[in-house]
N, C-alpha and C positions, 0 to 999 in steps of 0.2 A: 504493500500500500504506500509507504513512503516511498520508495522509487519512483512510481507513476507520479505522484504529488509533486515528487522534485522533478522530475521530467517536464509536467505540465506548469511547473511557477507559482502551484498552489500552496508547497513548504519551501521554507529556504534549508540550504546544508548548516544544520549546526555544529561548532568545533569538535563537539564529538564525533561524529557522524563523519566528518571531512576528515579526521584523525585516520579511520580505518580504513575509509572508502579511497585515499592517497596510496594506503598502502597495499591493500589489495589490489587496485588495478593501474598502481605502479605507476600514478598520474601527478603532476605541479597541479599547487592551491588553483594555480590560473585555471590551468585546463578542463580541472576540475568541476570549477564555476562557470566558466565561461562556456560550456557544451552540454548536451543533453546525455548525464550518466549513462544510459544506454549506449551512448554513441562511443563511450572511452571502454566498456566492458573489450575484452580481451577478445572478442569472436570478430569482432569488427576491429581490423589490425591499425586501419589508417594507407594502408600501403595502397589502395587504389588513388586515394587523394595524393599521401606525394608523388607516385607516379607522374599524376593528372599535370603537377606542378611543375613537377619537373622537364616533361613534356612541354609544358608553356613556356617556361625558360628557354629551351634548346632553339624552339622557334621565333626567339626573339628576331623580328628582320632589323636590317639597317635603316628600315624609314622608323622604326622606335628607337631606334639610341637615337637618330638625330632629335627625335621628337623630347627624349631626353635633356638633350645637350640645349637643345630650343629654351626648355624650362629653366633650365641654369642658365641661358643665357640672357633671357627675361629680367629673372632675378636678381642677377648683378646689374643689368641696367637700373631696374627700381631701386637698389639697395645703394648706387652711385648718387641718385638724383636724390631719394629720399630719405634714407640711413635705413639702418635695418629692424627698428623696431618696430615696425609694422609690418615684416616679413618672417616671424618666426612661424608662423603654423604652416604657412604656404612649404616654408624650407623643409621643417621637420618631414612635414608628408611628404616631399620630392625624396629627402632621403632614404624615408621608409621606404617608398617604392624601389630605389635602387637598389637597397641592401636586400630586399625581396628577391627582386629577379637576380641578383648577383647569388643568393644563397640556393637556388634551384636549379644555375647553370653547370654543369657538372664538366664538358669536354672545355679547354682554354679556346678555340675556336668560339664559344660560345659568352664564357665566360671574361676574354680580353677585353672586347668593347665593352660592355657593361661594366666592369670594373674602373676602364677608364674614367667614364662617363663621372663614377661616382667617385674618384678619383679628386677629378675638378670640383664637383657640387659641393663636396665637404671640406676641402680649403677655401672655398665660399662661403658655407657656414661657419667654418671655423673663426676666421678672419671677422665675422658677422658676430660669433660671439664676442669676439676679444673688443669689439666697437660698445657692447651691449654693458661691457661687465661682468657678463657669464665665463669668467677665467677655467674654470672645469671641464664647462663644455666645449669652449675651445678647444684643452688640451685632446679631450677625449676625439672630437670631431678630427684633429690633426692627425691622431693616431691612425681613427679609421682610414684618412686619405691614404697615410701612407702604406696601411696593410693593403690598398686597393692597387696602389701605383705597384707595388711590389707585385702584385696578382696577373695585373696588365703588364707586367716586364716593360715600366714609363720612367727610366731613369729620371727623365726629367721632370715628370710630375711629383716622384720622390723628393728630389732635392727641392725644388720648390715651397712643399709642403713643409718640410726640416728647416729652410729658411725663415719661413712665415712663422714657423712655430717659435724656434728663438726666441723672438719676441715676447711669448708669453715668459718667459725665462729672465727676459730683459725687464718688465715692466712686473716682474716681481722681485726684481732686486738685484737678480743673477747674469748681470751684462756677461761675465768671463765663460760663462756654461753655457748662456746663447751662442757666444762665438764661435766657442768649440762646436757645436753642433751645425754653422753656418760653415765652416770650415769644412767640418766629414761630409756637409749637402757637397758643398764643391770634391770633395773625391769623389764622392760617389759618380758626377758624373765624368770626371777622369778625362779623357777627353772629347766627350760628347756636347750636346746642347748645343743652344742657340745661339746667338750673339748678346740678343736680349733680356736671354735667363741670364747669362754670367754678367753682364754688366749689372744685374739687380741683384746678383750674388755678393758682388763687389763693393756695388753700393751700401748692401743691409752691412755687410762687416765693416765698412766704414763708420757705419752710424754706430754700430754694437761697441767698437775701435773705442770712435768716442765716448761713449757710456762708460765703457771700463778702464777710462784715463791710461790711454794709450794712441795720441796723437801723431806719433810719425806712422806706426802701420796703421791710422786711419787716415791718412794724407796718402799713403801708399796704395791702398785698396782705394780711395777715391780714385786717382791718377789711372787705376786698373780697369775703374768704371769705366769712365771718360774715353777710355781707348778701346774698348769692346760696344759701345752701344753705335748703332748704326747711322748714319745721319740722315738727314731728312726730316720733315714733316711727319709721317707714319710713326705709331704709336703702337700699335697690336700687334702683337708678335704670333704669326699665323701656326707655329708649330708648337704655343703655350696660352691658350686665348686669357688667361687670365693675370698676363704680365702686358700695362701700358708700360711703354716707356721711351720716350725719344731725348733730342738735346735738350727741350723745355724741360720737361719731369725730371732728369738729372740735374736741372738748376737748380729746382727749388729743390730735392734731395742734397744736393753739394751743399744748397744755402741752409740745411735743416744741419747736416752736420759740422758745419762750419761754426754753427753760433753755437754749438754743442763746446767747442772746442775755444770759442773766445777769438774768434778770428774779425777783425774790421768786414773782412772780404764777405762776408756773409747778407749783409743787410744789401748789397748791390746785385747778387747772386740773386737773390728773393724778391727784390724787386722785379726784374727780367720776368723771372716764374712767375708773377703774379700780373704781368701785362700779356702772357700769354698764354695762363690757363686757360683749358677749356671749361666756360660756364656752368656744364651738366654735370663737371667733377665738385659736387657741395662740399663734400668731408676733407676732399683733398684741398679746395679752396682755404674752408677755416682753419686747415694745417699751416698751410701760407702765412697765414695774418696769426698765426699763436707763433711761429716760428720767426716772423719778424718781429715781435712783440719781444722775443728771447733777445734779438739780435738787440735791438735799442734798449732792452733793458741792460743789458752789458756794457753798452755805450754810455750809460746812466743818460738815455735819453726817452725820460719818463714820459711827456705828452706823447712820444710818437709811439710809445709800446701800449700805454691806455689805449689810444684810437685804434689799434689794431685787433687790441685785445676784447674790444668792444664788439668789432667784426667778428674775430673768430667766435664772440657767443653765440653774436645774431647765427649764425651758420650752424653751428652743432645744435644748438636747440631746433631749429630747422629738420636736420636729421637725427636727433635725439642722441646724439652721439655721449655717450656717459663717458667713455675714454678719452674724448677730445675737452671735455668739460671738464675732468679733473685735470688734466694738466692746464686749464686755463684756469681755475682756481689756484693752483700751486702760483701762476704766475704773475698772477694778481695779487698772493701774497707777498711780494716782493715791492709792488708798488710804494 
């Protein structure tokens, strides 16, 4: 009688009851709850369902991972314009789906794209957490990336992902152990990549450089930037879609680690970057104006780091940016 009852929604499982019934059919509290007891007894294996799934997996076509890559690439645009607080349930569900079909693709044939895929999305999310304040779920989100880059044999979304992550390493206190992890991304990719991943390589250890008060190898890895990024106008690097970065973007990075370092040269550097940002980039904008706000505070030039630092709020509240708002309260402190 209690079966039926639990079957139909008429009783709920009591702790006792879920005590036994876990361990007789060898079932998680979730599974437990979440299905119709009938359906977890042991005559009914479950194996025509993952089959079923499995089978969906294999058939993944190429117009779904693009249709993947679509969703992530959405997302990054809104999450550019907009910040990403208003992109969490959208992301999480893209992820789920990915880590879905990536967990029912059984042959690598199968399995490489879709791992790529999610590869990208979750150094997407990741980077989305660390904007958010969710430092956890970055870290976690990074790991995933990179157990997927590893999965899809994507050097280069590997190292990537090891670079991005640093950061959370950085911005909790541990410039010297980002490094080093920004340093094994660049073995890792040994002599592979792009022009415009290693220049971003170069760049983050520059800035990591100056975090952990070590100014000539961060003038050096600058110098390493500067002569790997490509020139031109073009920004998007077709074989890492998730690295902008041309001579503008390395200015205002030059000019973010410059004022790190107490350099004059920075606030002219930042200038440059901030006459030819592109508009759509919000968060990187307010970076701008909080990083020259650094530079004139250094100069002890107080009205011109207020005005800036005024800007960089307008903006991160804009994209609700919690990471760009703490360091503009740090830097406000100083006034």
């Amino acid at each position: 009688m209690y079966v039926s009852e639990w079957e139909n929604g008429k009783r709920k499982i009591s702790e006792h009851y879920a005590t036994i019934l876990r361990q007789l059919l060898g079932v998680t509290d979730a599974e437990l709850r979440g299905a119709p007891v009938m359906a977890a007894l042991p005559m009914a294996d479950g194996y025509s369902d993952l089959l079923s799934r499995i089978d969906s997996a294999s058939s993944i076509s190429e117009s779904m991972v693009k249709a993947f890559n679509g969703q992530t690439e959405l997302l990054r645009t809104m999450d550019r314009e907009r910040g990403a607080a208003l992109l969490i349930d959208q992301m999480t569900g893209h992820l789920s789906a990915l880590e879905d079909a990536l967990s029912f693709a059984v042959l690598p044939s199968a399995r490489r794209p879709v791992a790529l895929a999610l590869a990208g999305a979750s150094t997407l999310a990741a980077w989305q957490a660390i904007d958010a304040g969710a430092v956890e779920r970055a870290w976690r989100q990074y790991e995933l990336a990179k157990r997927a880059a590893r999965d899809a044999e994507a050097p280069m979304y590997l190292a990537h992902a090891m670079g991005e992550q640093a950061y959370v390493l950085c911005e909790a206190g541990r410039p010297a152990l980002g490094l080093e992890l920004i340093r094994d991304a660049q073995r890792v990719l040994g002599r592979n990549g792009s022009p415009r991943l290693w220049a971003w390589l170069y760049a983050a250890e520059a800035e990591l450089c100056a975090h952990a008060n070590m100014p000539d190898e961060s003038r050096r890895a600058l110098d390493a930037a500067m002569g790997k990024v490509p020139s031109g106008p073009e920004d998007r690097d077709p074989d890492m879609l998730s690295i902008f970065l041309n001579d503008a973007h390395l200015a205002r990075w030059c000019g973010n680690v410059l004022s790190l370092l107490g350099d004059d040269d920075a606030v002219t550097s930042l200038y440059r970057a901030l006459e030819v940002a592109d508009p759509t980039f919000v968060r990187a904008r307010a970076g701008i104006h909080a990083d020259l706000a650094h530079a004139h505070l250094t100069r002890a030039e107080y009205d011109d780091a207020n005005t800036h630092l005024r800007q960089a709020r307008l903006l991160a509240n804009r994209t609700g940016s919690v990471r760009q708002r703490r360091r503009i309260d740090l830097l406000s402190a100083r006034l």
